[in-house]
N, C-alpha and C positions, 0 to 999 in steps of 0.2 A: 234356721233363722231365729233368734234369739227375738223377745216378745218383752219389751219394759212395762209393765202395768201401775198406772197411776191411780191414784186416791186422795182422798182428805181436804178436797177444796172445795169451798161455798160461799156464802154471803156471812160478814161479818161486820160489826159496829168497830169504830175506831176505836183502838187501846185494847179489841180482842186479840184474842190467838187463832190460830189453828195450828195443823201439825199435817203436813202434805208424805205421804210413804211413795217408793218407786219400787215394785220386786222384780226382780229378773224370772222370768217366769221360768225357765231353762237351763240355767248357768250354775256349773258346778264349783263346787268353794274354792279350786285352784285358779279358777278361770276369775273369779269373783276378787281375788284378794289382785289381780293384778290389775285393777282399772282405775283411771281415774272418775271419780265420779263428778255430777255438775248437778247444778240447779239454776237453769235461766228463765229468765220470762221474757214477756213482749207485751207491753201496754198498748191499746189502741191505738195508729197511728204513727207507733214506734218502732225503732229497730227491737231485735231478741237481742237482751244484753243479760251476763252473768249476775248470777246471784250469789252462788257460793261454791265453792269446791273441796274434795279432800280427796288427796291423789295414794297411790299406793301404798306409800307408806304411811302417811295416817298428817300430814301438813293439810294444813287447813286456810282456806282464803275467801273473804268476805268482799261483794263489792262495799265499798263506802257508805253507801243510803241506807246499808240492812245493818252494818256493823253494831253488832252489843244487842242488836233485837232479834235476829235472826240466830239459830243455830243449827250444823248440818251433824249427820254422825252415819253412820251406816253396821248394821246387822249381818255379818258373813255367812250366819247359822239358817239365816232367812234371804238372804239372797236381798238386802234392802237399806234401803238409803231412806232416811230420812228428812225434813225440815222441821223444825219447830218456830214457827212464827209468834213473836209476839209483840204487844204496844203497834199492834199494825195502823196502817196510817190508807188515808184514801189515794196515796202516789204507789202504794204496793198492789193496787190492782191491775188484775192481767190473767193472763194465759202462762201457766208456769209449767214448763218443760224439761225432765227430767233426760240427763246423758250419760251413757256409759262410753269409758273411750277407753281403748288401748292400743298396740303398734298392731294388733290384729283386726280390730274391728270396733267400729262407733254405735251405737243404738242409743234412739231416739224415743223417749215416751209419748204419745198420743198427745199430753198436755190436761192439763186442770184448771178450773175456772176460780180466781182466787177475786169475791169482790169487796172492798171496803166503803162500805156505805150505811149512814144514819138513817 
């Protein structure tokens, strides 16, 4: 059973950054270069809705509210997906959870605490 390990979230001031990683703790680079990856979250109160994705061939999709502040990219040599947040805003706080998907199998990261607050 494949094991996603999340990272790089905390407390941050509006208009920071951070930069959230996913590694497949398991997953070998054939197995790696055929998934699509995801970044969703779930605000308080709220459904888990998409943040970003970039599917096997390397297309890339932003919800709306992160476009131009947000960017995804992902590490084959490392087994790892990345975010890079920035100008974040107090509506990007949440629970952000990391997906590996493919016609074989889906993994779910554990989730990171991302909060924006003065």
């Amino acid at each position: 059973q494949e094991q996603l390990v999340e990272s790089g979230g905390g407390l941050v001031q509006p208009g920071g950054s951070l930069r959230l990683s996913c590694r497949a703790a398991r997953m070998i680079t054939s197995v790696f270069w055929q998934q699509r990856l995801a970044w969703y979250r779930q605000a308080p109160g709220k459904q888990r809705e998409m943040v970003a994705t970039i599917d096997a061939r390397g297309n890339i999709d932003y919800a709306e509210s992160v476009n131009g502040r947000f960017t995804v990219s992902r590490d084959a040599s490392r087994k790892t997906m990345y975010l890079q947040m920035n100008n974040l805003k107090a509506e990007d706080t949440g629970v952000y959870y990391c997906n590996f998907f493919s016609s074989h199998n889906e993994y779910w990261g554990q989730g990171t605490q991302v909060t924006v607050s003065s």
